[in-house]
N, C-alpha and C positions, 0 to 999 in steps of 0.2 A: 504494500500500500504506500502510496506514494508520502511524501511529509505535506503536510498544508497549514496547522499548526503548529507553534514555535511560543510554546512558554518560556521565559526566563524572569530566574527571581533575582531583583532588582532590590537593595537593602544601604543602607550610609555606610558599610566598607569600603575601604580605596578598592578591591578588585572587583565592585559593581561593576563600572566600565571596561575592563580587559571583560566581564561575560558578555556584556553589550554587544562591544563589539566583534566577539567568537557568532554571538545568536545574528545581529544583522550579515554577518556574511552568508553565514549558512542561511537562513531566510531567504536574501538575494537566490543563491544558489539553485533554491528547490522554488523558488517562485512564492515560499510561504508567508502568510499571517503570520506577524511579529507582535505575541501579547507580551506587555512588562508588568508586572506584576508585584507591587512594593506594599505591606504589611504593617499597621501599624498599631503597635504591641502598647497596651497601656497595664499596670500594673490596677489590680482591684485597687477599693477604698481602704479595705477591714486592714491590710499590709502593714499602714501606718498606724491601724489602732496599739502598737505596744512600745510607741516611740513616744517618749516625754514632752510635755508642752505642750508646743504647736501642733503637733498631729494627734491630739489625744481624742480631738472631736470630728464627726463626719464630716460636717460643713466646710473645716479646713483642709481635710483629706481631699474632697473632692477640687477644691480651690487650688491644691496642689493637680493634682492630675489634672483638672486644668488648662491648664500653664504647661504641664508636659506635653497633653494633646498641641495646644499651639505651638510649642518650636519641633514637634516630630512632621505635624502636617506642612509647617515650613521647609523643611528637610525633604519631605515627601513632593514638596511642590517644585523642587530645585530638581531633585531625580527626575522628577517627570520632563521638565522642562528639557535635560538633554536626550531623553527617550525620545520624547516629539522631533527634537531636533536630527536626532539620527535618523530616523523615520522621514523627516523631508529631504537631507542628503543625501541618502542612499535609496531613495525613490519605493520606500517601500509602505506597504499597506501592515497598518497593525494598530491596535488596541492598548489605551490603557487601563490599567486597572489598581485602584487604589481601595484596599478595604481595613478597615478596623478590629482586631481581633485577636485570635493567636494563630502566630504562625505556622505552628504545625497543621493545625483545622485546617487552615485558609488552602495552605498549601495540598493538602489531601486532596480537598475540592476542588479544587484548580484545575489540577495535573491532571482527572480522569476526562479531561475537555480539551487536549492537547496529544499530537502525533507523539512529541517531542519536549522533554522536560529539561534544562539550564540550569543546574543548582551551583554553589562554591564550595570546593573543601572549606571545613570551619580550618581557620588559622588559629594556631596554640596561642600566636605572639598577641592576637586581638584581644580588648579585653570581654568580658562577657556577656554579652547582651541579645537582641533577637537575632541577631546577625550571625549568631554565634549556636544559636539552640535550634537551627533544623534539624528534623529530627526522620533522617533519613533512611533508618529503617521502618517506621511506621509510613512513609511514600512510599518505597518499594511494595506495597501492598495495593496502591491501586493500579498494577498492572499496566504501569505506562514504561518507556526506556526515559530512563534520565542518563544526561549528561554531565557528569560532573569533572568541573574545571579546578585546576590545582592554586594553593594560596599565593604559589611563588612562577615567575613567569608572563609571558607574552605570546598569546596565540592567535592573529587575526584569521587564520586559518588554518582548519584542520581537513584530516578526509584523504592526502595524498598521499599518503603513507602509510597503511594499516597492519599494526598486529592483531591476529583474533587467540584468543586462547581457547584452546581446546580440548576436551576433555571427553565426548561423545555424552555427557549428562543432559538432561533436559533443560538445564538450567542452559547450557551453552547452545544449545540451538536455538530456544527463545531468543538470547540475543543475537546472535548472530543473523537471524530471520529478522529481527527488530532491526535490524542497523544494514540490510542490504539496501534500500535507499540510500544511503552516505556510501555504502562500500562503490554505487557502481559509478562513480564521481573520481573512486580512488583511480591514480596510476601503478600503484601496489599494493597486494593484500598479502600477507603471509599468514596460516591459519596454521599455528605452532600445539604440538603435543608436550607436555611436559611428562614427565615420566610414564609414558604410553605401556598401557596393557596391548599386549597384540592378541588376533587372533578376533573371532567374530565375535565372542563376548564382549571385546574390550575395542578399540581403536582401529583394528583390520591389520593386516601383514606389512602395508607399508601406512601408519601412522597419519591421519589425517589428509591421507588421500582423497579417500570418497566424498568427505567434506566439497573439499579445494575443487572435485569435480562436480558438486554440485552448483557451488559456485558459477564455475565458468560454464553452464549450462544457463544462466541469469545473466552473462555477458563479463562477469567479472574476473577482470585478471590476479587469479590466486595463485601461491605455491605452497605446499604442504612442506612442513619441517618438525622433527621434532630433538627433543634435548632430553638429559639426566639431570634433574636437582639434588647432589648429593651434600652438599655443605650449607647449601642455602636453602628458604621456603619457596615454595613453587610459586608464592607472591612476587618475591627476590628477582626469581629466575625471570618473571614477566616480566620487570621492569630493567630487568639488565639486558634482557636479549629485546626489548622496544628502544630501550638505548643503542644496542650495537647498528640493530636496524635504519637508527633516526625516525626511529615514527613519530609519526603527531597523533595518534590517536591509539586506542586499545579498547578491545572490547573483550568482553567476557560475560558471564552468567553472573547473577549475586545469588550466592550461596547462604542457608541460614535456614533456621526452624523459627515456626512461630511460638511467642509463649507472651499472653497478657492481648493479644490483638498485635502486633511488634514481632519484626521479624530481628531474630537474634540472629549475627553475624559468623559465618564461620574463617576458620583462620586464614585464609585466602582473602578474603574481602575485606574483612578488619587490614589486612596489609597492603593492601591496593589503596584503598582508604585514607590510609595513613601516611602513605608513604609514596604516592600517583606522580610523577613528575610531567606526564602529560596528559590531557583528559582522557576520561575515561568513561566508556557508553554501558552501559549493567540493565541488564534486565531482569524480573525474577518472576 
C-alpha cells in the first residue's frame, strides 16, 4: 500500500526540526499528506495541592496552570509557524494539529490515522519533560510502522541505503512488508541474517535468500547476507554491519510481549532503541 499519510511528532526539543525535515522529504517523495502533530501536556491541579503557601489552594493551582497553558500554547504557536512554513517551501499538502492532553493518549490516536508514524529517540542528555515520556511501547500497539529518528545527527534523507534484518519471524516480515514502499525508492537493500538457522525450519540453505527474492519480485534491488554475533548482541551486530554498509536506514520487526496493555521490549529492540545511530523503521 502505497504511503499517503505522514504523521510526525513535533514537541520544543532542538531535534523537532532535523524530524521535520526527514518527514517533509519523504512526504515530497511518496507525494504524501504531511500531518504535524505537537501535544500539549499540562500537569493536573490536585499536583500542587502538597506544596506550601501559594499552591495550597485550587484557585491558585489553576492560576498556575494557567500561565503554563499560555507560554506552552506560545511555544506550540512558534512550532507550528515553521511547520506551515515548510509546508509552503516544499510545496507540500499537510495538516496541522494541535491538541491538549497526554501525550501518550494523543499519540495512540493519532498514529492509527496514518500510513506512517515520525517519533524521536528520547535523549538521556534532555531534561524530562513531555518530550521526553513517549511512551513507545504502548504505540507499537496500534499496528502502524513508526519511524524513529536518533537524538544525535542529520538526516535530510533517508531510503538509499537499506539494511533489513532478518530473522524469518513474523515480527520481521510485518516490517519488512511495512517498509516496501521506502524500500523500492532505495538504490540498495541488503536483507542480512544474523546468526541464521538453516534449513526449512529456520532461514533456508543459503540465509535470506528467498527473502531478497521476494523482494526483487516487487522491483527491488536486494542482496541477501548473513553474519555470526559471537562477542557482540545481535542489536550490536545490526548496527555495526548498517555502519560498515553506510546505510541510512534499518529496518527490522519490534520484538516484545505484552503485559498491562504495553508491549515489553525484548533484548534486541531495547538495543536498537538505545543505541540506533541511524533511523530506524519497527513494526510489531
Amino acid at each position: 500500500m502505497p504511503i499517503k499519510d505522514i504523521l510526525v511528532h513535533l514537541d520544543t526539543s532542538p531535534r523537532s526540526d532535523v524530524r521535520l525535515t526527514l518527514a517533509a522529504g519523504l512526504a515530497a517523495r511518496h507525494e504524501a499528506n504531511l500531518i504535524g502533530l505537537h501535544v500539549v501536556e499540562l500537569p493536573p491541579p490536585d499536583m500542587f495541592y502538597g506544596f506550601p503557601t501559594a499552591f495550597m489552594d485550587l484557585e491558585r493551582a489553576e492560576d498556575v496552570i494557567d500561565r503554563l497553558r499560555a507560554a506552552r500554547l506560545e511555544e506550540a504557536a512558534r512550532i507550528e509557524a515553521a511547520f506551515r512554513d515548510r509546508l509552503r517551501r516544499d510545496g507540500l499538502s499537510g495538516e496541522w494539529r494541535l491538541v491538549e492532553g497526554d501525550v501518550g493518549e494523543t499519540l495512540a490516536l493519532h498514529t492509527r490515522y496514518a500510513d506512517l508514524v515520525i517519533l524521536g529517540q528520547p535523549d538521556p542528555d534532555t531534561p524530562a519533560g513531555p518530550a521526553a515520556n513517549v511512551p513507545v511501547p504502548a504505540l507499537m500497539t496500534s499496528g502502524r510502522p513508526i519511524l524513529m529518528v536518533p537524538f544525535a545527527g542529520t538526516f535530510p534523507a533517508i531510503g538509499e541505503r537499506v539494511l533489513v534484518g532478518w530473522n524469518a519471524s513474523a515480527e520481521s516480515a510485518r516490517a519488512l512488508n511495512d517498509a516496501i514502499p521506502l524500500l523500492l525508492h532505495a538504490k540498495k537493500v541488503t536483507v542480512l541474517a544474523i546468526n541464521p538457522r538453516r534449513g526449512i525450519a529456520g532461514d533456508g540453505d543459503v540465509p535470506a535468500a528467498d527473502i531478497a527474492l521476494h523482494l526483487a519480485r516487487h522491483g527491488i534491488k536486494a542482496e541477501a547476507a548473513h553474519t555470526v554475533a559471537v562477542d557482540i548482541s545481535e542489536g550490536d551486530a545490526l548496527l555495526s554491519y548498517a555502519a560498515d554498509l553506510g546505510a541510512d536506514m534499518l529496518v527490522c520487526g519490534m520484538y516484545g510481549h505484552s503485559r498491562l496493555r504495553e508491549l515489553v521490549f525484548g533484548g534486541v529492540t531495547r538495543n536498537l532503541l538505545s543505541h540506533m545511530t541511524v533511523p530506524v523503521f519497527m513494526s510489531h
